[in-house]
VMD Tcl script that draws the C-alpha trace (Angstrom):
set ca {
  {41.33 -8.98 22.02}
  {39.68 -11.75 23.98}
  {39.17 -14.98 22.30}
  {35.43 -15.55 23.31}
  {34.78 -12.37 21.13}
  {34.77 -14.78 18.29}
  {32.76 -17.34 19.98}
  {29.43 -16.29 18.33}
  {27.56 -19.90 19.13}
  {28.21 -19.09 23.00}
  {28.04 -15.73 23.27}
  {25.35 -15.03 21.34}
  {22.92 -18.04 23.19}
  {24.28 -16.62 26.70}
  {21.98 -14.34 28.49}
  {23.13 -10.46 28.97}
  {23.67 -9.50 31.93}
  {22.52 -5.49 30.81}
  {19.74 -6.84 28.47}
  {16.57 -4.47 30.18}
  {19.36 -1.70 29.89}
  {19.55 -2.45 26.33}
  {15.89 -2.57 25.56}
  {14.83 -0.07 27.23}
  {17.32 2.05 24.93}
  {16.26 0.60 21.79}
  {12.96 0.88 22.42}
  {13.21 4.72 23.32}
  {14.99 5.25 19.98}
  {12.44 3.03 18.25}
  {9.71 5.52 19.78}
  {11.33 8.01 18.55}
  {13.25 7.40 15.16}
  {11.03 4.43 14.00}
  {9.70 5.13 9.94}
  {6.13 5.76 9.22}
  {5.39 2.67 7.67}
  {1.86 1.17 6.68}
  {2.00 -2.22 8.86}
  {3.08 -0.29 11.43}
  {0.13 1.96 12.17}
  {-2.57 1.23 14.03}
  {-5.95 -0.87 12.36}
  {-3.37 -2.35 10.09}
  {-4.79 -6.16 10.10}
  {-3.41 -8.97 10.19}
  {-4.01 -9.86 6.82}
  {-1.94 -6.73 5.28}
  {1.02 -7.60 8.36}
  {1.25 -10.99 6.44}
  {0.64 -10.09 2.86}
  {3.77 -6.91 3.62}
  {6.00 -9.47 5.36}
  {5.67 -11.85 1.72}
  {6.74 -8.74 -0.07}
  {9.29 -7.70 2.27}
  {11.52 -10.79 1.59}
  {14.44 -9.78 -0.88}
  {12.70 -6.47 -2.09}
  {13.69 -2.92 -0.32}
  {10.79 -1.09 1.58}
  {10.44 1.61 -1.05}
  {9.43 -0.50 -3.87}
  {6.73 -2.85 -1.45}
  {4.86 0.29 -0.30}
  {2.97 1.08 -3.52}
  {2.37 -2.53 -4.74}
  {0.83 -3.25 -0.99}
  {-1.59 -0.62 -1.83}
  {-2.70 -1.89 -4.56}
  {-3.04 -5.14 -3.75}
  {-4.92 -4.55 -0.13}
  {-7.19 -2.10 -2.47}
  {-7.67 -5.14 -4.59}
  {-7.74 -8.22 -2.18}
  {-8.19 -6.63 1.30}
  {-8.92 -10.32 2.79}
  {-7.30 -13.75 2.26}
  {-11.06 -14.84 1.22}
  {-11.23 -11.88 -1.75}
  {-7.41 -13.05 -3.19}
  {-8.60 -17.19 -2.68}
  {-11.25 -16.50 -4.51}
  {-9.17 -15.71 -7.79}
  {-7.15 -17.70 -9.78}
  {-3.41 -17.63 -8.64}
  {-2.02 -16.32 -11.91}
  {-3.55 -13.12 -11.47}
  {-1.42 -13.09 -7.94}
  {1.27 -13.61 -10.14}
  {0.54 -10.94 -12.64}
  {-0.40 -8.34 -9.85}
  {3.29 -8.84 -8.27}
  {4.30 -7.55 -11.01}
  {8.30 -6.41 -11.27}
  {8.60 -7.31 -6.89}
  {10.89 -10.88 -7.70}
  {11.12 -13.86 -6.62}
  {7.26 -14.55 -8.11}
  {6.30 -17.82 -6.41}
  {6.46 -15.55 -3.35}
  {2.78 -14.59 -5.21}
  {1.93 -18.32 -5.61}
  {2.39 -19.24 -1.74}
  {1.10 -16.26 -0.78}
  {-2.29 -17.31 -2.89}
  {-1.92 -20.77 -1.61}
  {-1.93 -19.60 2.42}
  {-4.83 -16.74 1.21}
  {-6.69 -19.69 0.56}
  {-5.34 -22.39 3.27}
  {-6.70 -19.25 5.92}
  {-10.39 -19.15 4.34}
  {-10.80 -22.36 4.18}
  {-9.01 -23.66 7.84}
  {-9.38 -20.35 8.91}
  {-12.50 -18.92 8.48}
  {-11.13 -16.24 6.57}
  {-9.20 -14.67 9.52}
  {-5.54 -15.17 9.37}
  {-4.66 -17.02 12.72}
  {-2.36 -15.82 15.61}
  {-0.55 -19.23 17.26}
  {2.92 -19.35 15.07}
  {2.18 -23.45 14.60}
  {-0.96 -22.57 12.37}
  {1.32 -20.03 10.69}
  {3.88 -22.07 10.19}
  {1.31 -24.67 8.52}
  {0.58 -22.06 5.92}
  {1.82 -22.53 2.02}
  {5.41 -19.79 2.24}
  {5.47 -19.12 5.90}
  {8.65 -20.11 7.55}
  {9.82 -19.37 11.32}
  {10.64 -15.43 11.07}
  {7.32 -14.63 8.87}
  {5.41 -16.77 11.74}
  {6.68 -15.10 14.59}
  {6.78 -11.97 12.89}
  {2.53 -11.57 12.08}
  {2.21 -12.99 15.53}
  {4.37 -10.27 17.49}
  {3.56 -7.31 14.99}
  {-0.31 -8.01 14.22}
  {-1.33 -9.51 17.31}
  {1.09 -8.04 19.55}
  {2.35 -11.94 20.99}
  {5.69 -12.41 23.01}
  {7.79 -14.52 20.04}
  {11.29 -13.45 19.38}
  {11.24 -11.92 15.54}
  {14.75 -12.57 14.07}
  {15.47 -11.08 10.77}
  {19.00 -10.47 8.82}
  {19.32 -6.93 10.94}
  {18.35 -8.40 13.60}
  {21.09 -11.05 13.54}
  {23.88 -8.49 12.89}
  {22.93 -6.22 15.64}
  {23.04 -9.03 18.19}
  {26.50 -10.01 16.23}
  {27.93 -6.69 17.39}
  {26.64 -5.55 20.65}
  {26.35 -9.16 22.34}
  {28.89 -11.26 20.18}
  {31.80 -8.74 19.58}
  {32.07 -9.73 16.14}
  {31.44 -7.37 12.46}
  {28.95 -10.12 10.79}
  {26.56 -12.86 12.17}
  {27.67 -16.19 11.64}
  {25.43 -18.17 8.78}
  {21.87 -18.40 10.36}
  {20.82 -20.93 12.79}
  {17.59 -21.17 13.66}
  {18.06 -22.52 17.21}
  {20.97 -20.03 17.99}
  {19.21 -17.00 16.75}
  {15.93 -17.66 18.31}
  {17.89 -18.29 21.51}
  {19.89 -15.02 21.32}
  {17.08 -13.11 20.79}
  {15.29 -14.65 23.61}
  {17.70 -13.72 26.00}
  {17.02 -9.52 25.45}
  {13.29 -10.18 24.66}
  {11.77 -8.18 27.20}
  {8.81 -9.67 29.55}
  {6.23 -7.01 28.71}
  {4.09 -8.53 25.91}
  {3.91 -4.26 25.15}
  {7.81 -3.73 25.42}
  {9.10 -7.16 23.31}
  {6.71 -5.92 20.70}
  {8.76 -2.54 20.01}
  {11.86 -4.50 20.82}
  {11.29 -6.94 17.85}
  {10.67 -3.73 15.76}
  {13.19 -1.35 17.22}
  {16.09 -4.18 16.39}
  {14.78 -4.39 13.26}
  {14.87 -0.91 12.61}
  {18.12 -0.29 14.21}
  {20.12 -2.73 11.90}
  {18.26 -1.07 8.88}
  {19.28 2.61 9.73}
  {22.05 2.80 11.90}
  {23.79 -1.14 12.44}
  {24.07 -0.97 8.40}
  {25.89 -4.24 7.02}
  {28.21 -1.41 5.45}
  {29.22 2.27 6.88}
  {27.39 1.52 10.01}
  {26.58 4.90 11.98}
  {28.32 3.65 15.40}
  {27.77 7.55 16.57}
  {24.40 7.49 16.53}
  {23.46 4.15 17.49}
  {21.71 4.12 21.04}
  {24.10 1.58 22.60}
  {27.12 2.70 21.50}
  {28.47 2.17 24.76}
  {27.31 -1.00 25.54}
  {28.67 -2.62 21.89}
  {30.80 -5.38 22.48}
  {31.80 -4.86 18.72}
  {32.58 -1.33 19.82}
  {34.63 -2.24 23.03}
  {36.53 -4.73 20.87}
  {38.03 -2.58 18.98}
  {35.88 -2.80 15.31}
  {37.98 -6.33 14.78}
  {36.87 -7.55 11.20}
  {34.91 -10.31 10.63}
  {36.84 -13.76 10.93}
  {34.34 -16.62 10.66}
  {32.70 -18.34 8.15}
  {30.86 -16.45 5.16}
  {27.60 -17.25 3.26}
  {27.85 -17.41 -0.29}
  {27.94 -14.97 -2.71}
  {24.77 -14.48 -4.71}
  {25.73 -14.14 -8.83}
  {25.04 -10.93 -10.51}
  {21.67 -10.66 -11.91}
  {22.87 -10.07 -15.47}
  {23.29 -12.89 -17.85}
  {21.91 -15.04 -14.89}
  {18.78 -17.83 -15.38}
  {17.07 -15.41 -13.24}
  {17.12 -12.49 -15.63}
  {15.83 -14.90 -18.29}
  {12.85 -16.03 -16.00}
  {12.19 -12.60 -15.22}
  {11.80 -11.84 -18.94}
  {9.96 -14.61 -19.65}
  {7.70 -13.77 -16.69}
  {7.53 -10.11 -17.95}
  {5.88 -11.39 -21.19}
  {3.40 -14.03 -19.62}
  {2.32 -11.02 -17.26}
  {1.79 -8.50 -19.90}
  {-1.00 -10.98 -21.96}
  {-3.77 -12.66 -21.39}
  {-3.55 -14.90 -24.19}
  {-0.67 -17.82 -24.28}
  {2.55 -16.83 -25.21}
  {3.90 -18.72 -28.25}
  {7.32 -20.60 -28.38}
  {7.90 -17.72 -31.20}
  {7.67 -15.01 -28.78}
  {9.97 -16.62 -26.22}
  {12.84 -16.89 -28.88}
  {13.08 -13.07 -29.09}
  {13.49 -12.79 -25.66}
  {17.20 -14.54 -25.12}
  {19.72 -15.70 -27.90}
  {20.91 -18.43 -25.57}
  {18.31 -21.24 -26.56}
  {19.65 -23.82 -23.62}
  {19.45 -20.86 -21.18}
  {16.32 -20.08 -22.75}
  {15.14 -23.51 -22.52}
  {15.69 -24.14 -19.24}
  {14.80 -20.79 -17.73}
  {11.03 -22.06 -19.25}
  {11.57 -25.88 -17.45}
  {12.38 -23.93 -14.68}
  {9.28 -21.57 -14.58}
  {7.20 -24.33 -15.27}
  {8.45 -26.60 -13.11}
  {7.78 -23.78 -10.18}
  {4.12 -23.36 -11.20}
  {4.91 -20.00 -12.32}
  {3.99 -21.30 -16.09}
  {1.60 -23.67 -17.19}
  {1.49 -25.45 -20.87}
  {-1.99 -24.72 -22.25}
  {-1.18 -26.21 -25.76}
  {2.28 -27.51 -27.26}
  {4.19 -24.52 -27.45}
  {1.77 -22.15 -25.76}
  {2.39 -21.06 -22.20}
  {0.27 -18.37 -19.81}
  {0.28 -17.90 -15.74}
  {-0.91 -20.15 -13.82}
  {-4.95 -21.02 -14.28}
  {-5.89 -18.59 -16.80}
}
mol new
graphics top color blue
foreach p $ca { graphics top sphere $p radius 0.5 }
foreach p [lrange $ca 0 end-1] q [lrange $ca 1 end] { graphics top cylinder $p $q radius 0.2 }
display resetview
């Protein structure tokens, strides 16, 4: 195998020689194979485009479609959820994780009425001054609710350009200037066409480019892989860390901690948090933790609710 198949910080910056070939193909099978999802159809705002990409982050498709329902039904503009206090943000996100994704999503709800106007803005530098919005969520409400020329990089997007441009079975640990760059080199000029293309990439490393069992056979450009033409040679360079198992984890205590504060609106005693875990340090400083976060607030000594209530 060549040694600039491993290469990923060159090859995957260098432009491709075939890259209108390979849009063009990914955005016919995008056209064609892309899921009926909510933000994707038309008169979707902007406002539900940025409130779907919050819930996106860490939680599978299935379980964000019916909890962006209800929350659009409840708060269908930034000015409706500002106008409430941000534990009940909390409380509505229910059993999605990773809550303080509902506390910057309040805090940008009410950063856009009040810079704003109300009307979630397009240029990815006001984005990117919002409370939770970092460089993929910017560029991604800019391409996909306003229909701007940004590259959208997400974690399929990465290992799709790993394969077909790079050669290699994983993406190397993210890099914000290398990504953008590699996208930027197949982004197609249409402002139409780099649209689909920042979906159909997407959408190809969810369904077909898996991280596991990928489904070479049907992928669109098979024949232009450079994993493919490799030979399928395994991953060599550095890996990101493995995340612990949930179980037993300061997570699962926050999350039963959070379960309790959520399902009250009175404060939740010291009493009631004993019951919850037998491990009183892990206990102990799963509550620092929550409160620490903003995700709990002391309302007496002892007594605890969400946020502002």
């Amino acid at each position: 195998m060549d040694a600039t198949v491993t290469d990923s910080t060159r090859l995957q910056t260098r432009p491709v020689a075939d890259s209108p070939a390979l849009s063009l193909a990914i955005n016919a099978w995008f056209q064609d194979n892309a899921r009926d999802l909510p933000w994707r159809r038309l008169g979707f705002g902007a406002w539900g485009v940025l409130v779907s990409e919050f819930m996106l982050q860490q939680t599978p498709v299935n379980r964000v479609i019916p909890r962006l329902a209800e929350w659009l039904e409840r708060w269908p503009s930034p000015g409706d959820l500002a106008a409430v206090p941000p534990g009940e943000a909390v409380r509505a996100w229910a059993t999605l994780g990773y809550p303080r994704r509902a506390l910057w999503l309040h805090a940008a709800a009410v950063e856009i009425t009040e810079r704003h106007g109300g009307v979630v803005p397009s240029d990815v530098d006001a984005l990117l001054a919002l409370s939770g919005i970092g460089d993929y969520t910017a560029r991604a409400v800019a391409a996909f609710a306003y229909g701007l020329r940004h590259p959208v990089v997400d974690t399929n997007t990465r290992r799709v350009i790993a394969r077909a441009v790079a050669g290699q079975a994983e993406p190397a640990p993210p890099s914000r200037t290398r990504d953008l760059e590699a996208m930027s080199a197949l982004l197609p000029l249409p402002v139409r066409d780099a649209a689909v293309f920042n979906a159909g990439m997407m959408e190809l490393g969810a369904l077909v480019c898996t991280a596991k069992n990928p489904h070479c056979g049907d992928c669109p450009i098979q024949t232009a892989c450079a994993w493919r033409r490799a030979g399928y040679p395994a991953y060599a360079g550095p890996r990101k860390a493995v995340q612990r198992k949930f179980e037993g984890s300061d997570r699962q205590v926050r999350g039963l901690i959070m379960a309790e504060l959520r399902a009250t609106h009175h404060p939740v005693t010291d009493t009631e948090i004993t019951v919850l875990w037998p491990d009183p340090v892990q206990r102990d400083r799963a509550l620092a933790g929550l409160l620490a976060d903003g995700l709990a607030v002391t309302t007496a000594p002892g007594r605890y609710t969400l946020p502002h209530e």
